[in-house]
Structure formats: structure tokens, C-alpha cells
Wavefront OBJ file of the C-alpha trace (Angstrom):
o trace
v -141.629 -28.826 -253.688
v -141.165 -26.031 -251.195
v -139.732 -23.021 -252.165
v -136.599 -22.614 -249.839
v -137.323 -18.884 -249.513
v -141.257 -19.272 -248.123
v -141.375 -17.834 -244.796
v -138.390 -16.006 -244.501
v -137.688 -12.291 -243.907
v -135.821 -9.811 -245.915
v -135.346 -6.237 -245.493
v -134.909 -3.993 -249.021
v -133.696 -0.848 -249.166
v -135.165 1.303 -252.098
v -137.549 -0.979 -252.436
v -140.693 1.431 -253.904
v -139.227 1.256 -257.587
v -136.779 0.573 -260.143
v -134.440 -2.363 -259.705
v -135.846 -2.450 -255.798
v -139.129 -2.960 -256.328
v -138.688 -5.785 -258.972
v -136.597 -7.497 -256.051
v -139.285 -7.024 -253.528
v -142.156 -8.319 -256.166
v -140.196 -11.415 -256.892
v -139.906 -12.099 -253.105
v -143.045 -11.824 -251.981
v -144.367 -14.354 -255.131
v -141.810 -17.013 -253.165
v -143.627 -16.027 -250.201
v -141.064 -13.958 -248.362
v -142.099 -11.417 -245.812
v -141.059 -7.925 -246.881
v -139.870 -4.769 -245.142
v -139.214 -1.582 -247.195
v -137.986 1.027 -247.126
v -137.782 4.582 -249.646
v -136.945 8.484 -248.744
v -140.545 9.502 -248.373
v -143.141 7.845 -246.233
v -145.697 8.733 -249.578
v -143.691 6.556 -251.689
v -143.666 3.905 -249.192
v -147.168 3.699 -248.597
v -147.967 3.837 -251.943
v -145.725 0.546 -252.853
v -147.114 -1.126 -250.164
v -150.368 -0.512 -250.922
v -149.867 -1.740 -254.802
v -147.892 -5.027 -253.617
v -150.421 -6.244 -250.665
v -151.869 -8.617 -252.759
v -148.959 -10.501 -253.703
v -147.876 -10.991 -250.064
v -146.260 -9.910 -246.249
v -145.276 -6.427 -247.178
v -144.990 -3.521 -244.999
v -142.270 -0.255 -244.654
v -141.741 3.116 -243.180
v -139.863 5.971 -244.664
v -135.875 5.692 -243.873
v -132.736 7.799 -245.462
v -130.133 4.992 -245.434
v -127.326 7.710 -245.340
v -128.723 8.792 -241.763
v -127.910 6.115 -239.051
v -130.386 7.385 -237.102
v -132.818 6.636 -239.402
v -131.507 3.536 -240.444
v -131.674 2.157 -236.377
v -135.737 3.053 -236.716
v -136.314 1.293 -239.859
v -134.353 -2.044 -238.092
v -136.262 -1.420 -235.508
v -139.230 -1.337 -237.315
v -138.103 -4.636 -238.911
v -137.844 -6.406 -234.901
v -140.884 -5.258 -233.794
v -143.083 -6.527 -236.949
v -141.189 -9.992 -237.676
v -139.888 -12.458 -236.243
v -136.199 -12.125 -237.706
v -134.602 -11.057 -240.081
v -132.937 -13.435 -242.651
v -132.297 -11.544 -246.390
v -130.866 -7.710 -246.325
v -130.789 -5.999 -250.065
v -128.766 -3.048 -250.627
v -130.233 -1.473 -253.371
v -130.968 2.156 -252.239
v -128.716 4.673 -254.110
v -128.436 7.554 -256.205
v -126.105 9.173 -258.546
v -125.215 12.666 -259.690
v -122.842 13.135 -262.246
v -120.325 16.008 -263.231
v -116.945 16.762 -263.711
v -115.253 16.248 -260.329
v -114.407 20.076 -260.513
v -118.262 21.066 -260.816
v -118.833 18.338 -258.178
v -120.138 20.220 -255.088
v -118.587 19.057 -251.688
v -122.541 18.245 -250.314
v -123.364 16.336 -253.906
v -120.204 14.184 -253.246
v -121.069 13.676 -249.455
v -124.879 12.781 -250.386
v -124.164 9.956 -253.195
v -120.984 8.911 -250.967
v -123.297 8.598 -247.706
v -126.430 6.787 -249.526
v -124.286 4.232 -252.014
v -121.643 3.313 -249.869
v -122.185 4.289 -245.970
v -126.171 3.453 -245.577
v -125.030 -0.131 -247.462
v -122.656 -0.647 -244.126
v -125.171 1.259 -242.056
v -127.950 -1.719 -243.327
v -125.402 -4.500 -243.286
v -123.968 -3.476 -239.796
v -127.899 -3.921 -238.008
v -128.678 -6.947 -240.234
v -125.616 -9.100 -239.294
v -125.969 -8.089 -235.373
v -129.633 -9.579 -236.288
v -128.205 -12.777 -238.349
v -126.631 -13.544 -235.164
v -129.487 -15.024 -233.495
v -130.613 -16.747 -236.512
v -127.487 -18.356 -237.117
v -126.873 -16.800 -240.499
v -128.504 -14.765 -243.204
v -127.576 -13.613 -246.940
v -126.867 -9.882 -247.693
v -126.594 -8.879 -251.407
v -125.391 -5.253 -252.697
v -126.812 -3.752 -255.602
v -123.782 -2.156 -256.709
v -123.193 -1.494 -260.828
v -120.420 -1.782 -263.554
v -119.959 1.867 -262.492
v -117.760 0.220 -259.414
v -114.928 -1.188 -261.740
v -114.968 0.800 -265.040
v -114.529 4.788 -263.744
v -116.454 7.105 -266.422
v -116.215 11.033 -266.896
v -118.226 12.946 -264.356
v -118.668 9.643 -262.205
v -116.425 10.690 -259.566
v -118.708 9.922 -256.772
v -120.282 7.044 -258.155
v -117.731 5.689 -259.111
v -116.224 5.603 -256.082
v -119.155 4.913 -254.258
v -119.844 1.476 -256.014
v -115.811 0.752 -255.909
v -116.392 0.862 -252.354
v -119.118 -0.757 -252.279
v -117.619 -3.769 -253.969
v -114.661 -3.675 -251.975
v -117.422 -3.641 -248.545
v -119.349 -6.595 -250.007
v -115.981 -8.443 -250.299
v -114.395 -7.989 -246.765
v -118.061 -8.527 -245.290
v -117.678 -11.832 -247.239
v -114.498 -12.351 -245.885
v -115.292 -11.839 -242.117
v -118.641 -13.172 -241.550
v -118.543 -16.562 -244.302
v -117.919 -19.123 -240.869
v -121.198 -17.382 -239.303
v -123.369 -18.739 -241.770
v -123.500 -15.309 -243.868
v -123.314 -14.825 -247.529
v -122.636 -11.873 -248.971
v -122.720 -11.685 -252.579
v -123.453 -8.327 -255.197
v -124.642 -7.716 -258.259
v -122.916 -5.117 -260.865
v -125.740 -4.201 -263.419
v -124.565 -1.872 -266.597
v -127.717 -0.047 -268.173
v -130.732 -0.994 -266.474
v -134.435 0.211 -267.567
v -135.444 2.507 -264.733
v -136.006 6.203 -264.067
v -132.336 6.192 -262.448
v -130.630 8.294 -265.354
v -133.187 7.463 -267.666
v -132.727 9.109 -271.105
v -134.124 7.827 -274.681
v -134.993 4.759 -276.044
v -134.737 1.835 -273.329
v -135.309 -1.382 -275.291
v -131.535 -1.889 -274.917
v -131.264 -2.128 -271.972
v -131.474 -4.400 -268.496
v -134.963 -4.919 -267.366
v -135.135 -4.015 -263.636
v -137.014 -7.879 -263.446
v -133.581 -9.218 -264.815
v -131.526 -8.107 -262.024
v -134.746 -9.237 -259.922
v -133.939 -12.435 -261.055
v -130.404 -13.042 -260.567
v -130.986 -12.086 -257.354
v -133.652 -15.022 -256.398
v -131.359 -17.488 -257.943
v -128.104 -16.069 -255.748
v -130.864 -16.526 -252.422
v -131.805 -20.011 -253.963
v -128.259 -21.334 -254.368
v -127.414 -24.219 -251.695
v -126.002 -22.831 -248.615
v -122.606 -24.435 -248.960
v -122.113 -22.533 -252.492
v -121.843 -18.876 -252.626
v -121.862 -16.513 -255.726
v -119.832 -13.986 -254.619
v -120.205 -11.516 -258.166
v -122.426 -10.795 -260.904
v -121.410 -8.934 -263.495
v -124.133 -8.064 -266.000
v -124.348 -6.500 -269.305
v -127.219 -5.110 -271.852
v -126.668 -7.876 -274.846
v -126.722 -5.776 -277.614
v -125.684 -1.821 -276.500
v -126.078 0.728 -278.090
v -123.048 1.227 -280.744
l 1 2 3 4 5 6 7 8 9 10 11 12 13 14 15 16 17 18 19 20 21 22 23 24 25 26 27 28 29 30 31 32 33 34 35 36 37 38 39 40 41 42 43 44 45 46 47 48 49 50 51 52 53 54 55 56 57 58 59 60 61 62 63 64 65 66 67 68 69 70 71 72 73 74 75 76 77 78 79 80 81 82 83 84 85 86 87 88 89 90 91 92 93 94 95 96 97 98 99 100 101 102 103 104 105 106 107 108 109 110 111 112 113 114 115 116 117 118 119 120 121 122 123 124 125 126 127 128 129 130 131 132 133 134 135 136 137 138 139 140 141 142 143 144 145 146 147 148 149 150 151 152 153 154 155 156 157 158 159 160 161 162 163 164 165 166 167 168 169 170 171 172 173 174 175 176 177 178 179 180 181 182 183 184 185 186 187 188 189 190 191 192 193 194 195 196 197 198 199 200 201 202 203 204 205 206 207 208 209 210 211 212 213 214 215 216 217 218 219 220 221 222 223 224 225 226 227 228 229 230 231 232 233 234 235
């Protein structure tokens, strides 16, 4: 039986590592046509040099918190496919101290990659879903976007944005054939505040997962959160 996903397009932001690159591996085995992109052209390459062999994969460098480079790496997306059909938030970052230690530039630059280069990305993909009569967008966002935490005062309130984007983008695009769904992940296994023992945790291929059965789901369904916890945490 055909995998619903073969030949289609999807765009992934972050997609050289962690959580991101899990996504883009699990497309690309369904036979999806990939487009990444990472903060450093050397990071890029290197991904998409380690994931040819499983499939269509190609990227550029792109800072989702700078429009301008977000235009170029859409841009890049038109002018080596032939659409664009699956967008995936996932590029972010977090620093974290107390919100009086919190510099006015370290707020601005987790503010500006979690929650404005998500509606940067979303803004060019749904122009492009246009044309193809729909598409699915799905935001990585984390547990960190309902439960607040000491010194998470700008991720926190990057991913409660975030969730509160992915809901009103649900909201006005659902009778254009766009889903919009996004995924709230507590500990996952990646270099992204990695300290100790990881066993515990989310595996970045988890996440990977949930997010190829949210893209397999029947069109008239939609998913619209996932909230999802390590089992057993740490006590």
C-alpha cells in the first residue's frame, strides 16, 4: 500500500540534529523530499551529506529569526521543488536565567528564533499551500509552553506563544485545507540542555514519530496537541 506521504515536500527547520533531524530521517524513509535548514551552512552540508542515501534531501544555511533569511531559504525551497506541502517548526534555542540576569539581546534572540522565525516559516509556507490547495504545518514547541519554570522566562514565553500561534493558525486557515497541529515534548535526549544520565528521557526518534503519525492521520481528522512526557522521570 502506498505510503500517503511518498512524493511530497516538506520544509524543516533545524533539521541537522536533535529532535529535527530524527523528523527529517523519518521523512525521507516514507519517501518525502526534504529541505533543511540549520544556522551554519557547515552543519547543513554535513547533514545532507550523511542523509543522501536515505532520500531527496537538500538545504542551505538560514537564521529563522532573520526574515530576510528566512525569504532565501523559501526561496530556495521554489526553485528546487515543485511545492511545498509539510512545514516543521522545530528550530529553537533556549537560555535560561533568572529574568533579572536575563540580558535584553538573550531575551530578543530565544524570543525571535522560538516564536517569530515559527510565524516567519509558517507565514511563506501557507502563501505556498495556497496553490496546492492545502498543506500541514506542525510546531515543535515543549511542556516549557504551559508549565513556567525558574529562569525560563524567555522560553517560557516563547513556547506559550508558540502554542497560542499554532492555535489561531489552526483557527484561520482549517477551511483552506491546512492543518496545523504541535507537539509539546518534556525531556528529550539531545544536546539541547543536555546534562547527565539520559536514559530517562524522550528519544529525539519518539517525537520523530508522533510526528509521522499526526502527517498520516486522514485529512478530515486533525490532532491539534501532543503533550508528551518521559515515563518514568527522574524523582
Amino acid at each position: 500500500m502506498k505510503d500517503v506521504l511518498k512524493n511530497k515536500v516538506a520544509a524543516v527547520t533545524g533539521g541537522t540534529r536533535g529532535i529535527g533531524r530524527a523528523i527529517v530521517e523519518q521523512l525521507l524513509d516514507a519517501g518525502v523530499s526534504v529541505v533543511i535548514c540549520g544556522r551554519t551552512a557547515e552543519g547543513v552540508d554535513k547533514a545532507v551529506a550523511e542523509l543522501k542515501p536515505r532520500g531527496q534531501i537538500m538545504g542551505i544555511a538560514c537564521d529563522v529569526s532573520n526574515v530576510a533569511d528566512v525569504s532565501k531559504f523559501f526561496t530556495y525551497v521554489d526553485e528546487h521543488t515543485g511545492g511545498l506541502d509539510i512545514l516543521i517548526n522545530n528550530a529553537g534555542l533556549g537560555i535560561f536565567r533568572s529574568s533579572a540576569d536575563l540580558t535584553i539581546a538573550e531575551w530578543k534572540m530565544v524570543v525571535e528564533t522560538n516564536l517569530f522565525g515559527a510565524f516567519y516559516c509558517s507565514h511563506e509556507a501557507l502563501s505556498r499551500f495556497k496553490t496546492r490547495g492545502g498543506g500541514y504545518i506542525i510546531n515543535i514547541s515543549s511542556l516549557a509552553g504551559k508549565n513556567a519554570f525558574a529562569t525560563g522566562a524567555a522560553y517560557n514565553a516563547s513556547k506559550f506563544g508558540l502554542n497560542g500561534l499554532s492555535e489561531a493558525m489552526m483557527l484561520d486557515h482549517r477551511h483552506e485545507g491546512v492543518r496545523v497541529s504541535y507537539i509539546m515534548p518534556g525531556s528529550v535526549a539531545t544536546e539541547f540542555g543536555a546534562s547527565g544520565s539520559t536514559d530517562w528521557k524522550i528519544a529525539p526518534s519518539d517525537i520523530a514519530d508522533i510526528t509521522m503519525m499526526l502527517l498520516r492521520t486522514p485529512e478530515r481528522t486533525l490532532i491539534s496537541r501532543v503533550e508528551v512526557r518521559p515515563s518514568r522521570p527522574k524523582k
